[in-house]
C-alpha positions in Angstrom: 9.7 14.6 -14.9 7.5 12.9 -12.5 8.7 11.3 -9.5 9.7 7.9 -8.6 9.0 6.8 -4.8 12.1 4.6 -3.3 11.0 1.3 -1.8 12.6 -0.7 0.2 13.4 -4.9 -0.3 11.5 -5.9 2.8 9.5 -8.3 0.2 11.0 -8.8 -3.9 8.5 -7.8 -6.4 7.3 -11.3 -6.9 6.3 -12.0 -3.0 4.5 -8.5 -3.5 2.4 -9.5 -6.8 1.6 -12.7 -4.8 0.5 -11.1 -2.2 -1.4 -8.6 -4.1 -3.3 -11.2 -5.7 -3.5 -13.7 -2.9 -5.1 -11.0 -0.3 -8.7 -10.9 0.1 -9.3 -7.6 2.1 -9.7 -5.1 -0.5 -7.9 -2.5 1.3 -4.5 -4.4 2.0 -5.3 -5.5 -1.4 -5.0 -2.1 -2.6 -1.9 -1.4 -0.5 -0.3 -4.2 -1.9 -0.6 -3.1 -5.7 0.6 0.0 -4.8 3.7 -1.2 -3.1 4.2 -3.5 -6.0 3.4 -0.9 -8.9 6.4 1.2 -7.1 8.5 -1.5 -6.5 8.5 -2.3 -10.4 9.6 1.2 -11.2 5.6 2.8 -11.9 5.7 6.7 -10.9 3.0 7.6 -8.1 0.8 9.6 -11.1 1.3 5.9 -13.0 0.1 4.2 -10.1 -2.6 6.8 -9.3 -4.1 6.3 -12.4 -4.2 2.5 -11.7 -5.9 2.6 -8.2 -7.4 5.8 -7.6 -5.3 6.6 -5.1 -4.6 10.9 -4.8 -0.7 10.7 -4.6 -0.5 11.8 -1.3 -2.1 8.8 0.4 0.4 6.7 -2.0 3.3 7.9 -0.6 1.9 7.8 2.7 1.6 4.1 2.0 5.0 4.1 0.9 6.4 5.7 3.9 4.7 3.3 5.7 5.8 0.2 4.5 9.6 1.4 4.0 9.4 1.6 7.7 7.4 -1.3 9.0 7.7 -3.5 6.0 4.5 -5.7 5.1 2.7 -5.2 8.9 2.7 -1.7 7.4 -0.2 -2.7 4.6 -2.2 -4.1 7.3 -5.8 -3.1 7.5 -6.6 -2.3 11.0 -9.7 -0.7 10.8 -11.6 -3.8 11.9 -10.1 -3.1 15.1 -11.4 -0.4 16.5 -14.6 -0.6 17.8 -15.2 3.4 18.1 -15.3 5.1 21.5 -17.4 3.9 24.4 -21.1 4.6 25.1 -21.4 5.0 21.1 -24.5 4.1 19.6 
């Protein structure tokens, strides 16, 4: 039987489809639906198959946000400009 990830309630399942479809980076965007997609009850090969996501990097996501809650989803790539002397 596949698996079902635990999440926990640090947003319901409505704030997370809101935020899912309120988000314009793609990549929180992405993090969002997956939260969401587990939150509703989805196993990670359900929501794999929805986002193309491999199901490690899903519960990688998970793990994430079950322990820093929505600053978890957070894209912070943008932030780093690489290392010094580059280019």
């Amino acid at each position: 039987m596949p698996r079902r990830l635990s999440i926990q309630e640090h947003l319901s399942v409505d704030e997370l489809e809101r935020n899912y479809r309120a988000t314009h980076d793609p990549i929180e965007r992405t993090r969002y639906q997956i939260i969401w997609l587990l939150a509703k009850g989805k196993t990670t090969r359900e929501v794999s198959s929805v986002t193309g996501y491999c199901l490690e990097a899903i519960r990688k996501i998970a793990r994430r946000y079950n322990h820093q809650g929505q600053e978890g989803l957070v894209d912070r790539r943008h932030q780093h400009r690489g290392p010094k002397g580059f280019l």
